[in-house]
C-alpha positions as CSV (number, residue, x, y, z in Angstrom):
1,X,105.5,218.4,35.9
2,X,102.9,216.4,38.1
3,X,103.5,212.3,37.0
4,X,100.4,210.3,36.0
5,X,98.9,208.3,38.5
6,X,98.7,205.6,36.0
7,X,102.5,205.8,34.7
8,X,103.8,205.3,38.6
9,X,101.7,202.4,39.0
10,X,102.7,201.1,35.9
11,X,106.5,201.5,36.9
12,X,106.4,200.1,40.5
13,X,105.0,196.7,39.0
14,X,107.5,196.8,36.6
15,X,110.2,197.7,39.2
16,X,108.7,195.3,41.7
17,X,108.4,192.3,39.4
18,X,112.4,193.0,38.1
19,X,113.9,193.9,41.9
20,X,111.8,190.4,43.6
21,X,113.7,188.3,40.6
22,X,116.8,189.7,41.8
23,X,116.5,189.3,45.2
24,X,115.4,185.8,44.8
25,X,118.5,185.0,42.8
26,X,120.6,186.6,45.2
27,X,119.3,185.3,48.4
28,X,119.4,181.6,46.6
29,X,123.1,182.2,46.1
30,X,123.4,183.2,49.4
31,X,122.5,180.0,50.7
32,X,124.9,177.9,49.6
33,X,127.9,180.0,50.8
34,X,126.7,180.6,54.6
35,X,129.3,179.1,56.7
36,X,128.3,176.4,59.1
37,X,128.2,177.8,61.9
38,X,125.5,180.5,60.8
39,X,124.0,177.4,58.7
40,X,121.3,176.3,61.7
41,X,118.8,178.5,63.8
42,X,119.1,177.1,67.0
43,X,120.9,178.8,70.1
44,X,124.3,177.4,70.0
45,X,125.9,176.2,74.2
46,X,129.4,177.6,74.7
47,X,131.7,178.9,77.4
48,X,134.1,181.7,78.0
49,X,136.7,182.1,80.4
50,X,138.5,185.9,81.2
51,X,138.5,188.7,83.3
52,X,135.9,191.1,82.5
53,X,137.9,194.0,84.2
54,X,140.8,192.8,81.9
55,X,139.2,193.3,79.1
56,X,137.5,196.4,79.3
57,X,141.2,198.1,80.3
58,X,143.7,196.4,78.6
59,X,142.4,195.5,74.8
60,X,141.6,197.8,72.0
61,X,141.7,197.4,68.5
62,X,145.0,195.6,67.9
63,X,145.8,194.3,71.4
64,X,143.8,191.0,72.4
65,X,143.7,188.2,75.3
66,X,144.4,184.7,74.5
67,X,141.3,182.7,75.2
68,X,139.3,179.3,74.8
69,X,136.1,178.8,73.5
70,X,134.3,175.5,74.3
71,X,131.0,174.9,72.1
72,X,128.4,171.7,72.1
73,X,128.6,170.1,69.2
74,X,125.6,168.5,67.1
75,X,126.5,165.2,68.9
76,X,126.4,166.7,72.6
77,X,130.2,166.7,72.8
78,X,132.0,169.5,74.0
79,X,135.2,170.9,71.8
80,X,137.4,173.7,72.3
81,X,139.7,176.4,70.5
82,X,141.9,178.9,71.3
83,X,141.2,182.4,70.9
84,X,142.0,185.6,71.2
85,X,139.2,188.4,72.2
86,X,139.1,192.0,73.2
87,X,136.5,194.6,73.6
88,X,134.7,196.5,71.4
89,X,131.9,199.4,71.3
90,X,132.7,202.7,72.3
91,X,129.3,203.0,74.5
92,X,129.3,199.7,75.7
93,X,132.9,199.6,76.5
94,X,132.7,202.4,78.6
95,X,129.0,202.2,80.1
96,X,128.7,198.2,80.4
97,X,129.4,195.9,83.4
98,X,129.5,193.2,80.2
99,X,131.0,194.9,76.7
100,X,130.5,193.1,73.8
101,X,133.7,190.9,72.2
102,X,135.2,190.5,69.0
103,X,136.8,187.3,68.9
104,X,139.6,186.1,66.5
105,X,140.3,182.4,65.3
106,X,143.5,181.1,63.9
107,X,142.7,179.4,60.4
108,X,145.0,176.1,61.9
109,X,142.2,176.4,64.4
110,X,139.2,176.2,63.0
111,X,139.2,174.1,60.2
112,X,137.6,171.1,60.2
113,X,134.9,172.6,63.2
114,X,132.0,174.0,63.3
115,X,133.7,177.5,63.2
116,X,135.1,177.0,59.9
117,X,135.7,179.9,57.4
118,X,134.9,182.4,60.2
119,X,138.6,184.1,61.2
120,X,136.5,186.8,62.9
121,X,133.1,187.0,65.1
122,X,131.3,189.6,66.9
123,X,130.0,188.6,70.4
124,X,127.2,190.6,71.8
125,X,126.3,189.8,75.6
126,X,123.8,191.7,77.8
127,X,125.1,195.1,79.3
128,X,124.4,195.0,82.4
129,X,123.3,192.6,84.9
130,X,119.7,193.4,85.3
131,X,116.5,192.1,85.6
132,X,115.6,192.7,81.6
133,X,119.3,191.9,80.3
134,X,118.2,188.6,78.6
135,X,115.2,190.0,77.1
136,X,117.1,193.0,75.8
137,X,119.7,190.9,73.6
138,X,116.8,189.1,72.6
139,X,115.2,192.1,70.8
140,X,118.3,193.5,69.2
141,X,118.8,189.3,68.1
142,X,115.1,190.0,66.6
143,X,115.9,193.3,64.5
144,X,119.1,191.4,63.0
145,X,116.2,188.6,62.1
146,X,113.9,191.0,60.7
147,X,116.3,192.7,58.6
148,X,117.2,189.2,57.0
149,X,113.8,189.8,55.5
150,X,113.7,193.0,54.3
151,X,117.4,191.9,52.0
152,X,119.8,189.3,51.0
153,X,122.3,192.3,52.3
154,X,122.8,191.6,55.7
155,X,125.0,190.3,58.8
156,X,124.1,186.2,59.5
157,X,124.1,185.8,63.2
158,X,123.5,182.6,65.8
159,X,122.1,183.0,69.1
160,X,124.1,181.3,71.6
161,X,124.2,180.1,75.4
162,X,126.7,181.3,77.1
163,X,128.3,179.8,80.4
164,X,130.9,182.6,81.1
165,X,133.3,181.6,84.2
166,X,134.4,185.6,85.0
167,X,138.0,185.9,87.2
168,X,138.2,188.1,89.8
169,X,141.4,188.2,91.0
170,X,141.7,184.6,93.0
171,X,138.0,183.9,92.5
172,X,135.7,183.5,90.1
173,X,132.2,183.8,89.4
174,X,129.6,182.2,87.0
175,X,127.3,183.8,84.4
176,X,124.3,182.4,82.6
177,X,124.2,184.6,79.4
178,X,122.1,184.9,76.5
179,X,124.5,186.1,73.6
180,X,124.6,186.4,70.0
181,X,127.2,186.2,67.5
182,X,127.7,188.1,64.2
183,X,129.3,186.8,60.9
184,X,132.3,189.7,60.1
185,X,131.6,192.0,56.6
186,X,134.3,190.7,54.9
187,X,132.0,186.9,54.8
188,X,128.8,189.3,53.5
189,X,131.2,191.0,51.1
190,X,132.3,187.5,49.8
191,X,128.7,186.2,49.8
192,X,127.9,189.0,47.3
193,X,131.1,188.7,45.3
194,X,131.5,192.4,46.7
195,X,134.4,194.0,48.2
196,X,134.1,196.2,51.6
197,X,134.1,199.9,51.2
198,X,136.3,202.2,54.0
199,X,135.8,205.2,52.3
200,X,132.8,207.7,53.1
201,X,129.9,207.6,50.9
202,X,127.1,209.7,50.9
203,X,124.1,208.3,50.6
204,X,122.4,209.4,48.0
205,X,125.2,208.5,46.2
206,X,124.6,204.7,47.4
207,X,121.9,202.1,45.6
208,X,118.2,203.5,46.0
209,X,116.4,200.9,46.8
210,X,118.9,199.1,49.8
211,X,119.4,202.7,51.2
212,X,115.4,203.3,51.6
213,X,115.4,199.8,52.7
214,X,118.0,200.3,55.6
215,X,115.8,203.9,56.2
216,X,112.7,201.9,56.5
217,X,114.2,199.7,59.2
218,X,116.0,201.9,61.1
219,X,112.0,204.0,61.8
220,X,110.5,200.1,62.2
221,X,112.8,199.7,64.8
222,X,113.0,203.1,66.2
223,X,117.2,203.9,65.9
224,X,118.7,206.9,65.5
225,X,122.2,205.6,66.5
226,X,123.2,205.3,63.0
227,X,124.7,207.3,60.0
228,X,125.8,205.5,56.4
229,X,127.5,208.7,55.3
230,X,130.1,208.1,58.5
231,X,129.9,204.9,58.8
232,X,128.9,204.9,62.4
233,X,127.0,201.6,62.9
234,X,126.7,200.6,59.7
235,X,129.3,199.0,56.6
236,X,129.6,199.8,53.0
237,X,129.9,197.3,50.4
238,X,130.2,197.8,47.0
239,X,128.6,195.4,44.1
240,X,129.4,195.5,40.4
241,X,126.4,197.7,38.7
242,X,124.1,198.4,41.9
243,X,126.6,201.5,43.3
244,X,127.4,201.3,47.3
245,X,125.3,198.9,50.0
246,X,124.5,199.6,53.3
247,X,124.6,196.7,55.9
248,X,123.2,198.4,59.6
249,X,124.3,196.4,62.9
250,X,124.5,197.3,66.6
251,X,120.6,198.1,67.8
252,X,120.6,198.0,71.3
253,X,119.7,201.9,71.6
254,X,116.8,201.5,69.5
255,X,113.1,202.0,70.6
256,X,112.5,198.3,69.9
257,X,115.1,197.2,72.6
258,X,114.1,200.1,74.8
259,X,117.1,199.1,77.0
260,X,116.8,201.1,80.5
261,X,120.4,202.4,79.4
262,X,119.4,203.8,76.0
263,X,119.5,207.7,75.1
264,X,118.7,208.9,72.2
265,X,121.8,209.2,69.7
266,X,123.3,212.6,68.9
267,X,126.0,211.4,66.0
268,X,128.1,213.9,65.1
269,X,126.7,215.8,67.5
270,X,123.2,216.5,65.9
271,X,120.7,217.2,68.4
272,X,117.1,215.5,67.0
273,X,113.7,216.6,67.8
274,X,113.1,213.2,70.0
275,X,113.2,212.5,73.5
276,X,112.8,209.1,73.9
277,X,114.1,206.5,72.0
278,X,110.7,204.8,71.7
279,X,109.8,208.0,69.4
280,X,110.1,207.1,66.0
281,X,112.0,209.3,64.3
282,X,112.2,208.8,60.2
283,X,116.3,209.7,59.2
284,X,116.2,208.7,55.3
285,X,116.9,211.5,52.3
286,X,114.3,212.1,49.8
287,X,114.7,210.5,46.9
288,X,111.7,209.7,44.1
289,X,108.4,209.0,45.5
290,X,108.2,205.6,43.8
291,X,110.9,204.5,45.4
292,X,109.6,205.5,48.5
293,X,106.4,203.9,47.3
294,X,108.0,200.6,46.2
295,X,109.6,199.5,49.4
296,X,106.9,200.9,51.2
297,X,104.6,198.3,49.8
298,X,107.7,195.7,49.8
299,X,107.5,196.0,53.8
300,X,103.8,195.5,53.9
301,X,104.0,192.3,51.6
302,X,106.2,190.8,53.5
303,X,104.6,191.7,57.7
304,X,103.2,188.5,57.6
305,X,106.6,186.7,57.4
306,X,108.0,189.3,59.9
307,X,105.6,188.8,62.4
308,X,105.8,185.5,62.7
309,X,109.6,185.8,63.1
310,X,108.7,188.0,66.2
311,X,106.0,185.2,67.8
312,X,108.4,182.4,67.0
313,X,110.6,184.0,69.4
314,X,108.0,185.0,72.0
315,X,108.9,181.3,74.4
316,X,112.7,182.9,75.0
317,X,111.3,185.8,76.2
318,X,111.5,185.8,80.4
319,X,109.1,188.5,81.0
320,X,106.2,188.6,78.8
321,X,105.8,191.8,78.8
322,X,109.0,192.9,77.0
323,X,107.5,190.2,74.5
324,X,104.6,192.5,74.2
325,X,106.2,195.8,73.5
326,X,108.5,194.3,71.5
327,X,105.5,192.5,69.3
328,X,103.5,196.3,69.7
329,X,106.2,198.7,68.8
330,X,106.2,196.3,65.7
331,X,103.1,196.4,64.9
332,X,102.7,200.4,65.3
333,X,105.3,200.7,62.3
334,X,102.8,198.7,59.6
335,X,99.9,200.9,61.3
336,X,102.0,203.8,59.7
337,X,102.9,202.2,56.3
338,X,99.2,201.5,55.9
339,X,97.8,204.9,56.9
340,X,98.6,207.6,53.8
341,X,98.4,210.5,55.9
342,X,100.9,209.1,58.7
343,X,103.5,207.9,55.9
344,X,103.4,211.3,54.5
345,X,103.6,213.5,57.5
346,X,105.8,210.8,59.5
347,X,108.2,209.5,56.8
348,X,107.5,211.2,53.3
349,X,107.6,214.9,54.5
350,X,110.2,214.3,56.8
351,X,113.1,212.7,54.4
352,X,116.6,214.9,54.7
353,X,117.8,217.0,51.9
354,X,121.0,217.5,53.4
């Protein structure tokens, strides 16, 4: 039975007006609960000490290296903690002159700093050493910030400056890094009053409207290195009444970073019709159309607000032109959302069934 015109329109106010009060409420919560060190914008100065070739052969998931952390405080003093780190990232582990950390912190530690409430952080640091590393953090930094506005359901992060003295052997050698860090789920979980889900979840079995969302940005960004049903690159949480939540991290494959290591993802071995990872590529099941609809207009509402996150970050960019693609590659997604022929061949008539 073909649905009224009238009646969808009708329901997607309705739905729109009900969801926005939600969200408002929720992200309003979610402000008084951030932890300080997620609590300001600005780039954070710190330093790391270690052997790089250490860490990438001798940690895994339960064996770290004792470490210090020096950070600049509000006041321009310097203060440190001990830590312990270890690599993480299968790709990046294996692939990267620089993998990515996950640091621990001792609760004796950090209280009373500026690291307060955070036992565990995610480090991401540029791959390799190249001539576009910077600019490549910077633009997986900027898809964490974009998704902040698509829903309250996200990762908080902190760009930071990184001075990282690397051993080798009786030497040692000096790094100017730009870095981010990344709040752990278990802090989002909290935020939300939620509990974090290890189990597999399929996704059409999760909540509607954050699953479409997390589709939606996946194509704006161009990633395919993702699936919620295995969990690979993304984390489940589960909130009272609104079924399973997807929260998406680690972008650096995607067609917005267009890192000169990137390939395009074959998770669990499923080869996709793309080439490139600049080729969008939309990876979402079908669900009802004014669902699709609603978030569809929810992303155009709020470009405005995204695009400005993009130019307010355009002065940290080194090369201009990685600003550029970066801005145009955004841009090319609300050219789509706007266009009804290109959302239904490129996103409507593409949605999985299975």
């Amino acid at each position: 039975m073909k649905i009224p015109k009238a009646f969808l329109i009708c329901f997607f106010l309705l739905a729109f007006v009900n969801y926005s009060t939600a969200q408002e409420t929720l992200a309003t919560s979610e402000n008084l609960i951030v932890t300080p060190l997620f609590s300001k914008e600005e780039p954070l100065a710190i330093k790391l000490k270690y052997s790089n070739r250490q860490v990438r052969r001798e940690t895994n998931d339960s064996t770290y290296l004792e470490s210090v952390l020096e950070y600049e405080d509000e006041n321009g003093e310097w203060k440190s903690l001990d830590i312990k780190l270890r690599a993480r990232g299968n790709y990046r582990r294996t692939n990267c002159y620089f993998p990515p950390l996950k640091l621990k912190i001792k609760k004796k530690v950090r209280k009373e700093t500026l690291f307060e409430g955070n036992k565990e952080l995610k480090l991401v640091l540029p791959c390799q050493l190249s001539k576009h590393s910077h600019d490549y953090v910077l633009k997986e930094y900027l898809a964490y910030k974009l998704y902040e506005v698509v829903t309250p359901f996200h990762f908080k992060t902190r760009a930071v400056s990184l001075e990282l003295t690397e051993i080798k052997g009786k030497k040692e050698k000096t790094h100017q890094l730009m870095g981010f860090l990344i709040e752990d789920i278990d802090k989002v979980a909290d935020r939300h009053g939620a509990r974090k889900l290890k189990r597999s979840v399929h996704p059409l079995q999760q909540d509607n409207v954050c699953s479409v969302q997390n589709d939606f940005f996946q194509y704006m960004i161009g990633n395919t290195d993702f699936s919620v049903a295995y969990q690979h690159n993304e984390k489940l949480i589960f909130v009272t009444d609104r079924k399973a939540i997807p929260i998406p991290y680690d972008f650096d494959m995607s067609g917005l970073v267009n890192a000169n290591y990137a390939v395009v993802s074959q998770v669990q071995n499923e080869v996709l019709s793309i080439t490139k990872v600049t080729e969008r590529l939309f990876r979402g099941f079908k669900r009802g159309e004014s669902v699709f609809e609603f978030i569809r207009q929810d992303f155009l509402g709020k470009k405005a607000q995204m695009m400005q996150i993009v130019d307010d970050l355009e002065p940290q960019f080194q090369d201009p032109r990685q600003f550029e693609l970066a801005r145009d590659f955004i841009e090319e997604f609300f050219v789509v959302l706007k266009s009804e022929k290109r959302f239904q061949r490129e996103i409507l008539a593409v949605a999985r069934v299975k």
